[in-house]
N, CA, C and O atoms as a GROMACS GRO file, in nm:
protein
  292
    1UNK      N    1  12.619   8.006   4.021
    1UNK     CA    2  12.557   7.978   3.894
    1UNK      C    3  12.556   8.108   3.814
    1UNK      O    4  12.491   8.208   3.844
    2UNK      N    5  12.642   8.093   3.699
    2UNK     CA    6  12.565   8.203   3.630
    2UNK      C    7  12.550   8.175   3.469
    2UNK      O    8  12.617   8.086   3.417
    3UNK      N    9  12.458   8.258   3.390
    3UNK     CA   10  12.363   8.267   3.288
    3UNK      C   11  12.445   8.369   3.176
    3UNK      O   12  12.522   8.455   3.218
    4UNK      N   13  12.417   8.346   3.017
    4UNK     CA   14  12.430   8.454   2.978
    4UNK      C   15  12.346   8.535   2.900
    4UNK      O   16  12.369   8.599   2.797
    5UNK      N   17  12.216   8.515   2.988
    5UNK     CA   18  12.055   8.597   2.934
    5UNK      C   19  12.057   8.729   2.920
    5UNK      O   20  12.157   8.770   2.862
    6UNK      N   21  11.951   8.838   2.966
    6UNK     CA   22  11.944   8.942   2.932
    6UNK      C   23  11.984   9.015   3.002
    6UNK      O   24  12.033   9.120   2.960
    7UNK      N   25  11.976   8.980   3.153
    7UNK     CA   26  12.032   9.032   3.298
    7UNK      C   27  11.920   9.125   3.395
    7UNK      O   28  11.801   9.126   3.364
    8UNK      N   29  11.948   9.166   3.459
    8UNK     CA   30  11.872   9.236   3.572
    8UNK      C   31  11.940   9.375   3.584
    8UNK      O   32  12.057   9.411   3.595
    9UNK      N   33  11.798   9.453   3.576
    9UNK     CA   34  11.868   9.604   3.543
    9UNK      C   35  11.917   9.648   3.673
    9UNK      O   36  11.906   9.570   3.767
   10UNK      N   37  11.971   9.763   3.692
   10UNK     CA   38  11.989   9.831   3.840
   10UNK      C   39  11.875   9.828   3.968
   10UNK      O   40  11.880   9.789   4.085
   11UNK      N   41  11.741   9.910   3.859
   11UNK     CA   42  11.672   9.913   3.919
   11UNK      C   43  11.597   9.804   3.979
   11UNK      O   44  11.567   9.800   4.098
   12UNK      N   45  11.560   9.695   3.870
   12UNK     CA   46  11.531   9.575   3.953
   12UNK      C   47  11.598   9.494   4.061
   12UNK      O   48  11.531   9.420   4.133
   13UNK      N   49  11.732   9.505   4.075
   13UNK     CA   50  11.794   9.443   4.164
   13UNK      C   51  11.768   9.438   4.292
   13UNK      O   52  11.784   9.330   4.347
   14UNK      N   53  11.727   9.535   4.360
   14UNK     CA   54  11.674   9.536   4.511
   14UNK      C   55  11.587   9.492   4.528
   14UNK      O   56  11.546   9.498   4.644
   15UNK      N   57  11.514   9.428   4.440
   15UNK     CA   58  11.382   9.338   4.446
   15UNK      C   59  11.347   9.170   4.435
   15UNK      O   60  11.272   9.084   4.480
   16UNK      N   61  11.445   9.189   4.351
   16UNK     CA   62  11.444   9.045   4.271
   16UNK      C   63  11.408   8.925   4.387
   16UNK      O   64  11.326   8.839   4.355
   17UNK      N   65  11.472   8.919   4.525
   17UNK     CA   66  11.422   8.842   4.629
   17UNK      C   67  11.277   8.860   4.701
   17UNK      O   68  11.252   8.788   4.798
   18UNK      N   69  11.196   8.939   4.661
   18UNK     CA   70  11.119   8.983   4.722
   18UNK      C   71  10.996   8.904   4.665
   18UNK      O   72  10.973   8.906   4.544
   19UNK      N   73  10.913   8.831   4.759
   19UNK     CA   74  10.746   8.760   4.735
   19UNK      C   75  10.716   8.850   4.582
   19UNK      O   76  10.762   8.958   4.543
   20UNK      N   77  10.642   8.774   4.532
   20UNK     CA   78  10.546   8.838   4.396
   20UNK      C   79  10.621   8.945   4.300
   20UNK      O   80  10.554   8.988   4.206
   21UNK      N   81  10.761   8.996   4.317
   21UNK     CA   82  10.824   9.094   4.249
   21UNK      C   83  10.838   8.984   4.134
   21UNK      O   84  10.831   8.862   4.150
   22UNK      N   85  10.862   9.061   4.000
   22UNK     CA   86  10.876   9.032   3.855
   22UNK      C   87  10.915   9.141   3.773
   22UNK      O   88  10.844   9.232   3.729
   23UNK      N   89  11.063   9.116   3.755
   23UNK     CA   90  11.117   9.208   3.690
   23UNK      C   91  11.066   9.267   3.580
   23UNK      O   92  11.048   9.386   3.557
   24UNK      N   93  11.037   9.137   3.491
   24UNK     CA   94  10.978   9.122   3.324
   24UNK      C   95  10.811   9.122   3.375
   24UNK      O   96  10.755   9.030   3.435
   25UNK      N   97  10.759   9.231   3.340
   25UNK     CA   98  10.601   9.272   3.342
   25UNK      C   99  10.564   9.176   3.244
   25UNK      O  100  10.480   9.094   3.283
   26UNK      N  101  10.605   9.165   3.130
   26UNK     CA  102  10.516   9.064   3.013
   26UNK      C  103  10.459   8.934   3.099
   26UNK      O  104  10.348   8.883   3.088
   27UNK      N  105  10.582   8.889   3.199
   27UNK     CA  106  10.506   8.765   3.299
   27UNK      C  107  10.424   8.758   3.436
   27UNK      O  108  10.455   8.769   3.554
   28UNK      N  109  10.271   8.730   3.346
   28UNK     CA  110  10.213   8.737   3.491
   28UNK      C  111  10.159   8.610   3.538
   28UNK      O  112  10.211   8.502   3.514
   29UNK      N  113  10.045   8.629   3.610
   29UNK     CA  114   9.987   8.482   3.703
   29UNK      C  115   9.939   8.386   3.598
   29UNK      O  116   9.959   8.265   3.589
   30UNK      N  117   9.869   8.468   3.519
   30UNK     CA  118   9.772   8.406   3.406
   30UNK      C  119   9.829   8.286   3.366
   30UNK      O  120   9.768   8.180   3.377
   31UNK      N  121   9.979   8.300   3.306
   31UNK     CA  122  10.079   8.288   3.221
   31UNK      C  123  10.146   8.114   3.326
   31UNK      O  124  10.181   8.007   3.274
   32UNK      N  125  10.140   8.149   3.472
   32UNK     CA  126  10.185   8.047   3.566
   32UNK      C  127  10.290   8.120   3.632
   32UNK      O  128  10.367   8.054   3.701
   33UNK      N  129  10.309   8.258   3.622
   33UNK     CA  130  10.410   8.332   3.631
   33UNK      C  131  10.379   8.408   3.801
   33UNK      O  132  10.295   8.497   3.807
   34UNK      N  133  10.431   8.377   3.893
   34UNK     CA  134  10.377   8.412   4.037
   34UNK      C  135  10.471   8.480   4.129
   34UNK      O  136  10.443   8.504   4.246
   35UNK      N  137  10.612   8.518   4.059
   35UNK     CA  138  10.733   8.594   4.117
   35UNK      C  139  10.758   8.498   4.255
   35UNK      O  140  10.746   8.550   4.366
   36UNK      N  141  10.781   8.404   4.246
   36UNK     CA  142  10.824   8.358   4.379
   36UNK      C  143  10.963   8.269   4.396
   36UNK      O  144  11.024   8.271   4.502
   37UNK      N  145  11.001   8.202   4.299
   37UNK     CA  146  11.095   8.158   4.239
   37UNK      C  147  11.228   8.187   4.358
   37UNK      O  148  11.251   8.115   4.456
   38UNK      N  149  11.300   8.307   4.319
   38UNK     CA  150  11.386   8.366   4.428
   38UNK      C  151  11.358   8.408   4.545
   38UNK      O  152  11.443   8.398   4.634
   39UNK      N  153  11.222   8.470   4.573
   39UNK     CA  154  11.184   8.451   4.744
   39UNK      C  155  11.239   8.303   4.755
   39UNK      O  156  11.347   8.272   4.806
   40UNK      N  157  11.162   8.229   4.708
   40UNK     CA  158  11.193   8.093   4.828
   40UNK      C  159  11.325   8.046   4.820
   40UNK      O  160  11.366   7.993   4.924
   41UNK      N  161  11.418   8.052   4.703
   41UNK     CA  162  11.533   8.052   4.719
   41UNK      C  163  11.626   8.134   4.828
   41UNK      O  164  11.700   8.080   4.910
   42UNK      N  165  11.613   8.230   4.816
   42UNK     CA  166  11.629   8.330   4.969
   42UNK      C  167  11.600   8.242   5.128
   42UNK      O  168  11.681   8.217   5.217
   43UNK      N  169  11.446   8.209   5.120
   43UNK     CA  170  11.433   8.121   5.234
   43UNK      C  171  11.529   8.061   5.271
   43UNK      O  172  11.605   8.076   5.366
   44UNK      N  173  11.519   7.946   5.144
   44UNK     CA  174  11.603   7.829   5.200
   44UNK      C  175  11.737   7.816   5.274
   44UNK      O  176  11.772   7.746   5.370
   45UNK      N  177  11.811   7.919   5.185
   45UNK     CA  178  11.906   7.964   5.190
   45UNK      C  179  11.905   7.981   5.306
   45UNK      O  180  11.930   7.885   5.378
   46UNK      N  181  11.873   8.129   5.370
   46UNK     CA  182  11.903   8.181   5.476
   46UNK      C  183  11.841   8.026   5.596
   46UNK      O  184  11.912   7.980   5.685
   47UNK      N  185  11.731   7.985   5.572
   47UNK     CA  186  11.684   7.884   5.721
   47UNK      C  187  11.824   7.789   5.740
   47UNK      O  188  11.840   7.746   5.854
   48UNK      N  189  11.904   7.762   5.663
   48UNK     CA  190  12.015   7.723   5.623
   48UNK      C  191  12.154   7.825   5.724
   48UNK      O  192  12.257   7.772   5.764
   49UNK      N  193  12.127   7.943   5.742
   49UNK     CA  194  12.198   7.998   5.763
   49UNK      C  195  12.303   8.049   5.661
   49UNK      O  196  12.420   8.058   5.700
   50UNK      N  197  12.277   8.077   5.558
   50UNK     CA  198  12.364   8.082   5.417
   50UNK      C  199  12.312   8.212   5.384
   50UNK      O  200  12.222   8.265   5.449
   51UNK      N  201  12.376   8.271   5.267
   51UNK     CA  202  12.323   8.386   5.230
   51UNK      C  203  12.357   8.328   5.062
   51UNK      O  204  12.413   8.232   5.009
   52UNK      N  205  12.275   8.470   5.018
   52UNK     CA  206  12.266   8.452   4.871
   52UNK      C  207  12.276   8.549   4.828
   52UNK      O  208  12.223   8.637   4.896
   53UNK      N  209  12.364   8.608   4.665
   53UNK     CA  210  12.404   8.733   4.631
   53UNK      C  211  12.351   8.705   4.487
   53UNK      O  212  12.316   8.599   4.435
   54UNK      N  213  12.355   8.824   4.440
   54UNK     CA  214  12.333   8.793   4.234
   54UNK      C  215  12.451   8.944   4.222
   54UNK      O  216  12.470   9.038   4.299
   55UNK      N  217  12.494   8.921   4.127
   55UNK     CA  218  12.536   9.046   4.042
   55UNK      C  219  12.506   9.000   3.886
   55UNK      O  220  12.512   8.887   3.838
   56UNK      N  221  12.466   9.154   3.809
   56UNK     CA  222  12.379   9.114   3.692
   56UNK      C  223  12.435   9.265   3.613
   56UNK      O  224  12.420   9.381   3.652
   57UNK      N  225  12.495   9.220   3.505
   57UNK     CA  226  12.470   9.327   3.348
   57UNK      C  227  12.369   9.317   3.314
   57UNK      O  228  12.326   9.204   3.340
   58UNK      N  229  12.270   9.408   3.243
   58UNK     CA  230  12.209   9.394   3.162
   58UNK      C  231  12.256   9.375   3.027
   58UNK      O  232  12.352   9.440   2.984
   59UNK      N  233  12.188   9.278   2.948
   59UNK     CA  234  12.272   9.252   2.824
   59UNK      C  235  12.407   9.140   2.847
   59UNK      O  236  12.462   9.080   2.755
   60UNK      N  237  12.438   9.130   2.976
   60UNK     CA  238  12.548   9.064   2.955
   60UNK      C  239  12.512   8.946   3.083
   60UNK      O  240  12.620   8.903   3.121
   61UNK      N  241  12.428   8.898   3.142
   61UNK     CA  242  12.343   8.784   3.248
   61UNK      C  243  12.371   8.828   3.400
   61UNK      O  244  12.388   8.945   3.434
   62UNK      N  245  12.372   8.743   3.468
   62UNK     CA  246  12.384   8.703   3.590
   62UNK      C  247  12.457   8.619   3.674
   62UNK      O  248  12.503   8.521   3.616
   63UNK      N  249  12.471   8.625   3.744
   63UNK     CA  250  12.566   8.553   3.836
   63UNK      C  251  12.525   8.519   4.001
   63UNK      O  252  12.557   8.603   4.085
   64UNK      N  253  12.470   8.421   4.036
   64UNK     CA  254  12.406   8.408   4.149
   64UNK      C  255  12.508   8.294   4.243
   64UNK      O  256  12.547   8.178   4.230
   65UNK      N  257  12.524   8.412   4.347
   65UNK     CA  258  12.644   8.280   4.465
   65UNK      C  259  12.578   8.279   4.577
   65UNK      O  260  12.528   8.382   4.621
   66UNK      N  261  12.564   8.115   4.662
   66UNK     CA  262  12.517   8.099   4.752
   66UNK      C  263  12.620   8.069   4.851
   66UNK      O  264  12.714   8.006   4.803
   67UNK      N  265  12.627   8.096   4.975
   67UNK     CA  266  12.751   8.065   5.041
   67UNK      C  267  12.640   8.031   5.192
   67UNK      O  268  12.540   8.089   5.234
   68UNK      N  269  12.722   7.905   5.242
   68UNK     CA  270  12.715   7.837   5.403
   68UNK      C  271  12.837   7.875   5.422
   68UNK      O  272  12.936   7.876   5.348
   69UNK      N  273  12.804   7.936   5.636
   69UNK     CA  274  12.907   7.894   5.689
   69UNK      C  275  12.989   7.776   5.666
   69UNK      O  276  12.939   7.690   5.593
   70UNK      N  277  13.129   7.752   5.725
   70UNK     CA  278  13.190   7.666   5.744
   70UNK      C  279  13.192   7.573   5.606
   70UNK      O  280  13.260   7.470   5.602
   71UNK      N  281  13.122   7.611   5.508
   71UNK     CA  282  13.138   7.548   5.376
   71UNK      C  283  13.252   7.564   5.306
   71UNK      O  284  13.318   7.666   5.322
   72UNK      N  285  13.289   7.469   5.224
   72UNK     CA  286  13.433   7.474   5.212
   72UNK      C  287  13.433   7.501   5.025
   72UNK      O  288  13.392   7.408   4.954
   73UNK      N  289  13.470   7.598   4.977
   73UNK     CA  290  13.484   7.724   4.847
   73UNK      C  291  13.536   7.594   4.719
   73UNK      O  292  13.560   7.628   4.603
   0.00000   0.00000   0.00000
């Protein structure tokens, strides 16, 4: 899947899977905003045995690939 939003900077990238991380500070709990979104995507994924990648410009979006074994491309 990919987007052509604002993107994910460098620095956020090592996070972005991580419980409660939120790249964009403007969104918080208050808001309904709870950073969990891609943790559990991660989960699934992996209980799956799959992995999951993003590569991201800033300014230019994202690109998120999920891959299963033995899944066919």
């Amino acid at each position: 899947m990919e987007d052509t939003g604002v993107g994910i900077s460098a620095e956020d990238l090592p996070h972005i899977f991580e419980r409660f991380y939120r790249a964009d500070k403007a969104r918080s709990r208050g808001q309904g905003h709870f950073g969990l979104g891609l943790a559990i995507c991660r989960a699934v994924v992996e209980a799956d045995q799959g992995t999951i990648h993003v590569e991201s410009e800033p300014g230019e979006g994202s690109t998120f690939s999920v891959r299963y074994p033995g899944a066919i491309s």
